[in-house]
matplotlib code that plots the C-alpha trace (Angstrom):
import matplotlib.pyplot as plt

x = [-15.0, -18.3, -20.2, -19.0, -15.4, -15.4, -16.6, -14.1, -10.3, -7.0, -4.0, -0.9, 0.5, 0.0, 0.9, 0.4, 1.1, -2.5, -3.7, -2.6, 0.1, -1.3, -4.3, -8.0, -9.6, -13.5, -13.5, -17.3, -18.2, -16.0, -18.1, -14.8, -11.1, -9.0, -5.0, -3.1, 0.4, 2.7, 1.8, -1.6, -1.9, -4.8, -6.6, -10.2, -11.8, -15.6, -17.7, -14.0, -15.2, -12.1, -8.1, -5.1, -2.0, 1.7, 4.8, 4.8, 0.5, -2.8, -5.0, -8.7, -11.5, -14.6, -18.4, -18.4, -15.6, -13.1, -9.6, -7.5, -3.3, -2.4, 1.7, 4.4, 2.2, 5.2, 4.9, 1.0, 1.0, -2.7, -5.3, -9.1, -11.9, -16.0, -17.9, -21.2, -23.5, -24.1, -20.6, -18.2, -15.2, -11.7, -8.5, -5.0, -4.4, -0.9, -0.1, 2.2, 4.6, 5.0, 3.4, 0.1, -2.8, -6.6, -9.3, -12.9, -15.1, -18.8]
y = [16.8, 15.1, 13.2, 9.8, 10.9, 11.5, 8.5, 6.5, 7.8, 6.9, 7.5, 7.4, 5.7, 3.6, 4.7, 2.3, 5.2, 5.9, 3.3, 2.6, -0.4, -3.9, -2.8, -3.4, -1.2, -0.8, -0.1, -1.8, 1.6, 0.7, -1.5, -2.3, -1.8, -2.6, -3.3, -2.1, -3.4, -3.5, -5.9, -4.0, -7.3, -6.0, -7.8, -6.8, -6.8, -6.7, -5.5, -5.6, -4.8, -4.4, -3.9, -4.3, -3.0, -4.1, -2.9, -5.0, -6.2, -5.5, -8.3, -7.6, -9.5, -9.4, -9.0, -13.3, -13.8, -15.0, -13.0, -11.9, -10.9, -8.5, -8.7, -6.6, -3.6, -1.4, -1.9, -1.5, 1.9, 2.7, 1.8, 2.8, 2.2, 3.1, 4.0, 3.6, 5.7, 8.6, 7.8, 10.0, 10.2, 10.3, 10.6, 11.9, 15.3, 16.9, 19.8, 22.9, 21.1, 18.0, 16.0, 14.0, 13.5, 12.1, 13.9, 13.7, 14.7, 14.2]
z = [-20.7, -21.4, -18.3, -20.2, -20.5, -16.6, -15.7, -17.9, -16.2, -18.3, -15.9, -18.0, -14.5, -12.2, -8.8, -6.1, -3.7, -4.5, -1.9, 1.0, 1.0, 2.0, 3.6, 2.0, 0.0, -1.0, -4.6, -5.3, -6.5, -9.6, -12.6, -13.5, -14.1, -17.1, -16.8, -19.6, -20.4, -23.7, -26.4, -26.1, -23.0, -21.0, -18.2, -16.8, -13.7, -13.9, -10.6, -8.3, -4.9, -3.1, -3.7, -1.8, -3.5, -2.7, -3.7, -7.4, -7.7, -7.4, -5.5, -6.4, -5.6, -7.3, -6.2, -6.7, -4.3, -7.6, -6.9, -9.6, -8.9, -11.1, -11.2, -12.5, -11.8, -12.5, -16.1, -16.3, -19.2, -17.7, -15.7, -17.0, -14.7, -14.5, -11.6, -11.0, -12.0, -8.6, -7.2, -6.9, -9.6, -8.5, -10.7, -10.9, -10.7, -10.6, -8.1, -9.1, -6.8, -9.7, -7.4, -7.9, -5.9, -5.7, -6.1, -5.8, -9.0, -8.5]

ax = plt.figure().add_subplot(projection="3d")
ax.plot(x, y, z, "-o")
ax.set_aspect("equal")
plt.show()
């Protein structure tokens, strides 16, 4: 995997287990992150700086203060994002157990 191709994740799922339940998250080291859904629907979130997931959305706001609700996250196919460039990389990555985790890629 090129140094492009790490930067840019595709998860084939979104799992909101990921972060924490309704708490805050500081994702500014993101450029962006694009929602897909079916009907090739997508919505994109340029320079998000932080995240709070619940159980069915995504609340981001972005670096100008706008927010942006992402519902019906359960049917999001994938979720591609960017960091910036000299931040770490994180992604999905499945255990021998089945189960997934994050991990850090720099």
């Amino acid at each position: 995997m090129n140094k492009d191709e790490k930067a840019e994740q595709q998860y084939t799922k979104v799992d909101s287990h990921l972060f924490p339940r309704e708490e805050e998250v500081d994702i500014s080291h993101e450029l962006y992150r694009t929602y897909h859904f079916p009907n090739n629907e997508k919505v994109k979130v340029n320079e998000p700086k932080t995240i709070i997931v619940t159980e069915h959305s995504h609340r981001i706001t972005d670096k100008n203060g706008s927010n942006h609700h992402i519902l019906n996250i359960d049917k999001c196919l994938r979720v591609i994002f960017k960091v910036r460039d000299g931040e770490k990389n994180w992604f999905i990555q499945k255990t021998s157990t089945g189960r997934e985790r994050l991990t850090e890629d720099s």
